[in-house]
C-alpha positions in Angstrom: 12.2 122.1 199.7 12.8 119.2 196.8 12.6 120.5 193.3 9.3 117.9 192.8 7.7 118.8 195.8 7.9 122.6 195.3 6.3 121.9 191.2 3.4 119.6 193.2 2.8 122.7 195.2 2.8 124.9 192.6 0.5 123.5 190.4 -1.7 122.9 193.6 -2.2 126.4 194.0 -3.0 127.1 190.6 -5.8 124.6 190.5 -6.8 126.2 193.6 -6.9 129.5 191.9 -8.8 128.4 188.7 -11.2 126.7 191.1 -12.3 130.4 192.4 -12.2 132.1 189.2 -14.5 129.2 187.5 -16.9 129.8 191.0 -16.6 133.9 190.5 -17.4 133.1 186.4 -20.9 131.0 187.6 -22.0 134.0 189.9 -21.0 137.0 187.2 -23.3 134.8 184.5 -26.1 134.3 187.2 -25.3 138.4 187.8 -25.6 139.2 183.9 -29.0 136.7 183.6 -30.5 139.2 185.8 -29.0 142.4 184.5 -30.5 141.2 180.7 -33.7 139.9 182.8 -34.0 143.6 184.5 -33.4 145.2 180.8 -36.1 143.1 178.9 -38.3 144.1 182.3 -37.9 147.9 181.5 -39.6 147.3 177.6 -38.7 148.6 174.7 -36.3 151.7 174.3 -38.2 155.0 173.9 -37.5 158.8 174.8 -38.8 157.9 178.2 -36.7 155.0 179.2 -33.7 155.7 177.2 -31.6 156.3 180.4 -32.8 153.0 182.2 -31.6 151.2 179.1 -28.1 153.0 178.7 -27.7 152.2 182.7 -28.8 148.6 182.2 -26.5 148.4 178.8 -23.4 149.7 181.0 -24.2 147.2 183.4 -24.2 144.6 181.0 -21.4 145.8 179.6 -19.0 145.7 182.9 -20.7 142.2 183.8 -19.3 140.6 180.8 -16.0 142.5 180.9 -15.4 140.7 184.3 -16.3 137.5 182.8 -14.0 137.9 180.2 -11.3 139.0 182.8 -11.9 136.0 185.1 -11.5 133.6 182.3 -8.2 134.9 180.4 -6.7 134.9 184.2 -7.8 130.8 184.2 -6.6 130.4 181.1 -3.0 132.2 182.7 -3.1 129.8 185.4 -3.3 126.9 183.0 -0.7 128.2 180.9 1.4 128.1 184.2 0.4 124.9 185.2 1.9 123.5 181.4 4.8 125.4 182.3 5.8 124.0 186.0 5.0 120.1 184.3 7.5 120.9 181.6 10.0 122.3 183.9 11.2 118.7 184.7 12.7 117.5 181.6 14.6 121.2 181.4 16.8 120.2 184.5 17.2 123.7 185.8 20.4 124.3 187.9 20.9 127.6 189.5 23.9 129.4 188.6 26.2 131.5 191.7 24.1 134.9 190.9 20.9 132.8 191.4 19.4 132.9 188.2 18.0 129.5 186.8 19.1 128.6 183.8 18.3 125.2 181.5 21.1 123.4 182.2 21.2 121.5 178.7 21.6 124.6 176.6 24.6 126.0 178.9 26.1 122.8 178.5 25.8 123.1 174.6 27.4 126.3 175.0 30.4 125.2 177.5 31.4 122.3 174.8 31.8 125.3 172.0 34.0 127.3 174.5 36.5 124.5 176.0 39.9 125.6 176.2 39.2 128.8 175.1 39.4 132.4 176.7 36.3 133.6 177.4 34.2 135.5 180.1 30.7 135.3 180.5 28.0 137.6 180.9 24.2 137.3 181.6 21.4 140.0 181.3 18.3 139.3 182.1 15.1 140.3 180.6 11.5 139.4 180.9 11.7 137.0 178.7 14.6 135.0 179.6 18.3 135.8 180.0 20.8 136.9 177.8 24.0 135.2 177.7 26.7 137.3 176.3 30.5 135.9 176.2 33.7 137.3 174.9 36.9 135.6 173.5 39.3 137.8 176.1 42.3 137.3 173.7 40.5 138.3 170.3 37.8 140.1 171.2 35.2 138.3 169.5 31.8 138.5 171.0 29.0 135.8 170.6 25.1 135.5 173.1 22.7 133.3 173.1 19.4 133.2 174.7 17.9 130.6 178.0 14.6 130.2 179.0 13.6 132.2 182.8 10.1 130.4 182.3 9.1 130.6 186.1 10.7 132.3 189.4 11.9 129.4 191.5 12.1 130.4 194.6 15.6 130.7 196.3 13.8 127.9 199.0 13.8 125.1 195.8 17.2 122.8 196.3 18.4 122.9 192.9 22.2 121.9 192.0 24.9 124.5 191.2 26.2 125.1 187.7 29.9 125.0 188.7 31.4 124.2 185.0 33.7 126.2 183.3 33.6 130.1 183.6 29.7 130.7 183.8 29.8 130.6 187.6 32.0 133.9 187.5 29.3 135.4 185.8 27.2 138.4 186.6 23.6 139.7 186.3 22.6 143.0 185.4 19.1 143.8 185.3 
């Protein structure tokens, strides 16, 4: 699958997915109308209908909690949507491990190495990978950090990084 064509379908399926949550949002605030209509029915709290309210109060309660849950998970999918758009001016080239990496930062990094010794290592984190390199003659150590913004999937055709000693690198998790 093209690069393009796999970001079109991904930001497809988040519309989709804010699409439901905005639908489940409508039918939790139609659900809490009535829960708040149901409490106002009981009357005014007293030692006699002080459990109906406390029932009715949880209920209200867990009805809004939802709410709130349904819309921080659209705003997530938004968020993604940003970040799939914005992948295209990154140019993300997957390195021989199968990480993805931003290729205009590793390029930065291959001009300050030219014609020196160095290895290359990567670890990766959740929020991104850590590249760590070592002058093999000196012993001088220097990292830096990339971007792992989204998991493209190994289906995506993007091009190799094949320049300098990054694709002997290895990933440790």
């Amino acid at each position: 699958m093209k690069f393009n064509e796999w970001i079109a379908q991904e930001v497809k399926r988040c519309e989709f997915e804010i699409g439901v949550y905005k639908k489940a949002v409508d039918e939790k605030q139609l659900e809490l109308k009535e829960a708040q209509q149901q409490k106002r029915e009981i009357g005014r709290k007293d030692i006699m209908n002080s459990k109906l309210h406390d029932k009715a109060d949880a209920s209200i309660f867990s009805i809004k909690a939802s709410i709130e849950d349904l819309k921080s998970k659209i705003s997530v999918r938004k968020s993604k949507i940003t970040e799939y758009k914005s992948l295209n001016k990154m140019k993300p080239v997957r390195l021989k491990t199968g990480a993805v990496v931003n290729s205009k930062i590793v390029d930065e990094m291959i001009k300050k190495l030219t014609g020196k010794y160095w290895s290359i290592e990567f670890t990766q984190y959740q929020d991104g990978l850590q590249i760590a390199y070592i002058n093999t003659r000196t012993g001088s150590k220097g990292s830096f950090k990339v971007y792992l913004m989204v998991v493209i999937s190994d289906a995506v055709e993007l091009p190799l990084f094949e320049k300098g000693e990054v694709k002997e690198c290895s990933i440790h998790s």
